[in-house]
N, C-alpha and C positions, 0 to 999 in steps of 0.2 A: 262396496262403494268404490266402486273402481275409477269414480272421478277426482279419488282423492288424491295425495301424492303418496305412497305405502310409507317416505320418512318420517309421514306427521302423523299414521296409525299408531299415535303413545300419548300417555297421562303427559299434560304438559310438566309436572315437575321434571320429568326426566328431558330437556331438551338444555335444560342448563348443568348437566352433570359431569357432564365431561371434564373441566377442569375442577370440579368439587375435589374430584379423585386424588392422590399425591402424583406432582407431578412427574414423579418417574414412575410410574406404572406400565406395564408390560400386559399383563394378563390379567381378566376375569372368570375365574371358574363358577357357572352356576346350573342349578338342576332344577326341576318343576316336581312334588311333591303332594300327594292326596296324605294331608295328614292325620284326620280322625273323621268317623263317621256322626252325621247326628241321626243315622235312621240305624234302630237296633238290627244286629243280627249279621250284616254283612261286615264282609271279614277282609277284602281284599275290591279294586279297584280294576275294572277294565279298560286297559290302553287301546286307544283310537284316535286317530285324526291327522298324526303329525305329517304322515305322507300326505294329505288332502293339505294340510298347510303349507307344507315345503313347497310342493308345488303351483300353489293358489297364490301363495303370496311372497316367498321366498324367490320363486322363480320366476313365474308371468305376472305378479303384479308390482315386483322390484325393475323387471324389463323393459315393461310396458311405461310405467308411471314415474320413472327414474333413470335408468340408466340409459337406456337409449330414448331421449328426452335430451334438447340441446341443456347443454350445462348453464348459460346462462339464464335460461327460461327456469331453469330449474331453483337458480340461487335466487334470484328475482322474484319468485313464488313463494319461497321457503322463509325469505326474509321480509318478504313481506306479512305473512302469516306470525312471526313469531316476533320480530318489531309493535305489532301493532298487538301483540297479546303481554308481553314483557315491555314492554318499551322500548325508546330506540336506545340498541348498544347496549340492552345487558347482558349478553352474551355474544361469543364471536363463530363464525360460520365456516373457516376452514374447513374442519374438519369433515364435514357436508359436503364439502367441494373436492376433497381428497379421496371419500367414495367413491362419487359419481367416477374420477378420474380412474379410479384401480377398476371398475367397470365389474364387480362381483362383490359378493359377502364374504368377507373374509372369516369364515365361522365353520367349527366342526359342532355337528350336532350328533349325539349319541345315544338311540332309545331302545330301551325291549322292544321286543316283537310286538307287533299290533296284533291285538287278542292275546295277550298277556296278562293276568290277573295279579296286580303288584298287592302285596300286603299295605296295609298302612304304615307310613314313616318311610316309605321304600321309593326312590324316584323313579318317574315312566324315562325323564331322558337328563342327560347334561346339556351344556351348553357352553361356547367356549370361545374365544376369538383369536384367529390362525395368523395374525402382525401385529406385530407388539403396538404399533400406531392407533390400530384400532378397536382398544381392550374397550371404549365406551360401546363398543356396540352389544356386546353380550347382553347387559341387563339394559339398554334400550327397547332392546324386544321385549322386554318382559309381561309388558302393558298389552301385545299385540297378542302372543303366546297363549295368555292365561284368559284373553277373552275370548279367543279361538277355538282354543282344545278343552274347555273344562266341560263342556256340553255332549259333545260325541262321546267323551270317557263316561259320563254322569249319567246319557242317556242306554249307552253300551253296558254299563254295570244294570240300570231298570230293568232293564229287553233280558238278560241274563238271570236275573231274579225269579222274574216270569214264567222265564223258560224253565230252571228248576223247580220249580212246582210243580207245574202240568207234567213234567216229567215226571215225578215222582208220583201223584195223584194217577198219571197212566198207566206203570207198573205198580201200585196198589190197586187197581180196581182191573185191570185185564185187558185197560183199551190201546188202541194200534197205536202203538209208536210212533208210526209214519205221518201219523195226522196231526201229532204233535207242534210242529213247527206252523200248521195253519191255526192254531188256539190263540195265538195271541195274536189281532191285527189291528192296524196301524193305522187310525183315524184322526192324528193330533194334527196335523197339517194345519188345519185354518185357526185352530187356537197357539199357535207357537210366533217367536218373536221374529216375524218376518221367514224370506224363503231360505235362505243360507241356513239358519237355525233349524228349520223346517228338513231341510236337506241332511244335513247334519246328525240332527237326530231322526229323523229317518230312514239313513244309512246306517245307523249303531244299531236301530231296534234289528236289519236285516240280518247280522251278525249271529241271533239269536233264531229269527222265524221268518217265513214265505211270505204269509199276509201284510199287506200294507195298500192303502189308498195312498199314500203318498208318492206319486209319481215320478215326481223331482231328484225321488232316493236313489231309484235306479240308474235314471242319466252319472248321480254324483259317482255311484259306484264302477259304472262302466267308464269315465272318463278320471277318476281317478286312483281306480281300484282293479284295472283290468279285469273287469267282470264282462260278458257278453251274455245280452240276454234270450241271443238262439241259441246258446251255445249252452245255457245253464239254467238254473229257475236261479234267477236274483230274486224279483218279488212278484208276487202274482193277485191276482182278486177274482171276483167274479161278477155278473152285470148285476147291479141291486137298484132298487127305486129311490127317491127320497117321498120327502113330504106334498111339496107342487104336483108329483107325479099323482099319488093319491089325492089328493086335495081336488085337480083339477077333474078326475071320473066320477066326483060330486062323492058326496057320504053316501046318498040312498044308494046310490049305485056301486058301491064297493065289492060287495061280491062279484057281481060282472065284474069288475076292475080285477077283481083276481082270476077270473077267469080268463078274461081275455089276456094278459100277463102270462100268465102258464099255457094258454094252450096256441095262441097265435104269437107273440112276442115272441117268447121264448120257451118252444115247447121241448127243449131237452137242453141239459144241463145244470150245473148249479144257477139257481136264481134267490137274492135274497129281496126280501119285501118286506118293508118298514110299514108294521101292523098296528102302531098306537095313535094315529092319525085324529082318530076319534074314538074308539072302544076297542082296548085290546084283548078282552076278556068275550068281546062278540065275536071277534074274528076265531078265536080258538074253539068259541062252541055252537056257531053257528055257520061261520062262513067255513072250517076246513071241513064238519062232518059232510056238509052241502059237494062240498071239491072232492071228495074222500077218495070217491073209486079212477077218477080225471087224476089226484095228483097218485096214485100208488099204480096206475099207469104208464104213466109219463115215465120217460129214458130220461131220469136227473133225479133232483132236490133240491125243494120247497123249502128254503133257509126265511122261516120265521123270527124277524126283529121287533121285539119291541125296544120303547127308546126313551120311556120314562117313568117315574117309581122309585122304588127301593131296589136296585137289581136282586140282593139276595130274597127276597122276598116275591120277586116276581119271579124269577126261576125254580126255586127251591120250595117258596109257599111260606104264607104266613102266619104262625099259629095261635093268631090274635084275632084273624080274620073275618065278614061278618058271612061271607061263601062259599061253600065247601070246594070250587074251582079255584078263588086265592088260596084257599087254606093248603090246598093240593100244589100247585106253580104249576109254573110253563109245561115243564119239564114231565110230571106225573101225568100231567092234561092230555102233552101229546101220545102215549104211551099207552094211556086207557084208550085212545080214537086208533094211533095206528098200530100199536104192536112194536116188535120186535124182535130181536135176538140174545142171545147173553154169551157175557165173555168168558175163557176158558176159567175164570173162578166166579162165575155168577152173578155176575153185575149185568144188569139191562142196559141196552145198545139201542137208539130207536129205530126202527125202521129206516134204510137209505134213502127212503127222497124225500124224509123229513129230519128237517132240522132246526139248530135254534142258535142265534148271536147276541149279544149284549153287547152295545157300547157307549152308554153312558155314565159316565162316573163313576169308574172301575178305580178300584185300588187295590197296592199288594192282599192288604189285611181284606177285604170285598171279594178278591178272587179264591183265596185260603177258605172263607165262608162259604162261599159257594160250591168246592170242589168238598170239602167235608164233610156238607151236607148232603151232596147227593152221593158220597160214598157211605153215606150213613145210612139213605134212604134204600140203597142197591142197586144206584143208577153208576155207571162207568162214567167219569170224566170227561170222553169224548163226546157226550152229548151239549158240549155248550162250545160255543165260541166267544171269547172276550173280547170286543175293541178294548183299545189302549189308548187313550184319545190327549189331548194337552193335559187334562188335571193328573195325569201322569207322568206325562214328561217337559210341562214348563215348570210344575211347583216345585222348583228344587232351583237352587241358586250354587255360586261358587263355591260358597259354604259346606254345600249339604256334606260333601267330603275334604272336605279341608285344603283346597289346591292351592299350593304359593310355590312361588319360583324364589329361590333365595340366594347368593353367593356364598362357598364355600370356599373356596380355594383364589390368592392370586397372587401375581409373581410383581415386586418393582427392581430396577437396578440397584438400589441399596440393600433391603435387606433380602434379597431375593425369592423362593417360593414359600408361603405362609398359608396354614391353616386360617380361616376367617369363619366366624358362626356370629349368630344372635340367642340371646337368652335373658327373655326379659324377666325382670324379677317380679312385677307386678302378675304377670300372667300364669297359667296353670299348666305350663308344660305345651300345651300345644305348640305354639309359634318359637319353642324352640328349633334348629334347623341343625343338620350336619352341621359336619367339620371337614374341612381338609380335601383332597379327591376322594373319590367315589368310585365303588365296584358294587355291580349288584351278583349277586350270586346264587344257584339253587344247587341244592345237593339232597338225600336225601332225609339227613339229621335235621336242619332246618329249616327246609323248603328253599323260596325266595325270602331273601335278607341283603337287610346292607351290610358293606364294610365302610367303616368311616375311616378317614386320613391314613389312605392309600401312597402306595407309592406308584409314579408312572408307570412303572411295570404291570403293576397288582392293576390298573385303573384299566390298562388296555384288554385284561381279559375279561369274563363274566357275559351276562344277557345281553349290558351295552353295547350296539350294535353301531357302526359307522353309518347314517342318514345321508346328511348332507354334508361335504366338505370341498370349501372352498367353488361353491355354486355349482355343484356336481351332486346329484341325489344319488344316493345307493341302496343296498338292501331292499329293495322295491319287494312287494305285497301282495298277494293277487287275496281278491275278496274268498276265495277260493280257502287259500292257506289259513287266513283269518279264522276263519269260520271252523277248518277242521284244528286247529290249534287251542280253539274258545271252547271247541266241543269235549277235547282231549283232558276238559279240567271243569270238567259238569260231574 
């Protein structure tokens, strides 16, 4: 929302904070933290986003929308927004005015590596402010921060989940590794909270895999990931139909419609074709036997979708069924028509220019079923493809792993540098927070771990890395690095 002013992207409680504080205060030390998970099994949290932040809104939309913005215009706006939400005069505005005037953030930000998998309890960055005048800015961001970054880390740890599976399911049954990264693709786009979010997590799932319809993701990654997509596969797809397509070639006429699809549209290459339009059980026994010798011809593959059901049921088969083709699935169906191959431990491969995708209503626990299953039956893996669509990457909130930015550390003229934490007694340990500065650390007795109430020295070495200091980005990323870093801990 780039019409806003980026001073007023924060919970209004924090606009009157500033003299809350004692008033000799110097500094605010604080860190962002994934603290417990509520989905079993995952052990650790993948950092993402803070470069797309830094530069999104630390740099061009503080520029843009603030600093070079006459000052008056600026005060004028700012007090008129928070006058008419507080009332008039219950807070004072210098300090907003002494910003603009220094004309930068006077802030060092310090994160791991993006594609770094922090444990729980272990911060992605700190956060810190570099003139003792303006220690309120530290946890003024904190509102803007934690609504920013907890979605690309949330949807990066998803897209990672995913990907160890298929991997593992591909080296249990035999199938090509390489094809790996194309098993999970990326259809959540139009159920996700707007395009930024969309973008966002559409960029995290790339981290992990090729496929995505999300088109947005790539622009995000090439303009804030130096990725180049002649240069690289960011993300890729292939031409597939939807429902209008099929709908408007009439039902009686679907088979032409799949004819004329494969053999004039598009007669070589990957093509996928959304089959449950109106009978997706006609299309596999009537319409592909009919194509059979046309599609085992053709220079490509005939990537069969259906798009609604029980997916494990509809791929794998149902053994409740009242048809011996459900009873069979997608997967057995196409295998009796086209054939195959098998992998060097005996798993069946279908035929190359037939194939099969799913993507509705995929879940971790939905994919694990499906991949067990047809390891059970003696099919390889690589015979399916998963979209990954919103009901896997919007159902998850701040929560799901426990993101808070909290203060640990700050300096006043009196008593000078102090440990600071929270620990409530009512609570169960969660929203406990550090203590004191912060070092992250990996060795190999430990892994990655904290050190709590550090001394400057101790705080300057470890993973934390210098980002931004003093409106100067550093340690810059290439989508590149990310990816083989993310890979490096699969």
């Amino acid at each position: 929302m780039r019409s806003q002013m980026p001073i007023l992207l924060k919970d209004g409680y924090k606009v009157g904070h500033r003299p809350q504080y004692p008033s000799d205060t110097l500094l605010v030390y604080s860190n962002m933290t994934p603290r417990k998970s509520r989905i079993d099994g995952v052990g650790g949290v993948v950092t993402f986003g803070m470069q797309y932040f830094i530069q999104e809104y630390l740099l061009d939309q503080f520029a843009e929308g603030f600093f070079n913005k006459p000052k008056d215009d600026i005060m004028r706006a700012y007090k008129r927004r928070i006058n008419a939400y507080l009332g008039p005069d219950a807070i004072t505005f210098d300090h907003i005015a002494d910003l603009h005037d220094l004309g930068y953030l006077p802030l060092q930000i310090k994160s791991v590596p993006e594609g770094t998998i922090v444990p729980f309890r272990v911060p992605q960055f700190t956060i810190r402010n570099t003139r003792d005048e303006f220690f309120w800015l530290t946890n003024m961001l904190e509102t803007l921060l934690s609504n920013v970054l907890w979605l690309p880390s949330t949807s990066a740890t998803t897209a990672f989940r995913y990907r160890q599976v298929f991997d593992r399911y591909a080296r249990a049954t035999g199938a090509d590794l390489a094809f790996v990264p194309w098993q999970g693709h990326d259809f959540s786009m139009r159920g996700m909270a707007g395009i930024e979010a969309a973008a966002m997590s559409g960029a995290a799932h790339l981290l992990s895999f090729t496929g995505t319809d999300t088109v947005p993701a790539i622009e995000f990654l090439e303009r804030y990931y130096g990725a180049d997509c002649e240069r690289e596969l960011v993300g890729g797809s292939v031409p597939a139909t939807e429902h209008s397509v099929m709908s408007m070639g009439m039902k009686d006429n679907e088979l032409e419609t799949f004819r004329r699809l494969i053999v004039e549209v598009c007669p070589k290459g990957v093509l996928s074709v959304v089959s449950d339009t109106w009978d997706f059980w006609k299309v596999l026994l009537e319409y592909l036997p009919a194509l059979k010798s046309t599609i085992l011809a053709r220079d490509g593959k005939l990537v069969i979708r259906p798009d609604s059901g029980d997916p494990v049921k509809i791929i794998c088969g149902d053994p409740d069924a009242n048809t011996k083709w459900e009873y069979k699935g997608a997967v057995r169906v196409l295998w009796e028509l086209f054939g195959g191959t098998l992998t060097s431990n005996g798993y069946k491969v279908l035929d190359s220019h037939i194939g099969l995708i799913y993507g509705d209503s995929i879940t971790p626990e939905r994919q694990v079923e499906i991949l067990s299953r047809l390891e059970a039956d003696g099919f390889a893996s690589s015979n399916v493809v998963l979209g990954l669509g919103s009901y896997t990457y919007q159902y998850v909130t701040r929560d799901t792993y426990g993101f808070a930015m909290k203060a640990t550390y700050g300096e006043t003229e009196s008593r000078g540098g102090q440990a600071i934490y929270k620990d409530p007694k009512s609570d169960d340990g969660t929203k406990k927070s550090a203590s004191g500065l912060l070092c992250v650390t990996d060795d190999l007795e430990m892994g990655i771990h904290l050190e709590e109430n550090c001394t400057w020295e101790t705080e300057k070495t470890g993973l934390l890395q210098t980002v931004f200091l003093d409106g100067v980005p550093s340690n810059i990323q290439t989508l590149a690095q990310i990816r083989a870093l993310l890979e490096s801990q699969r």
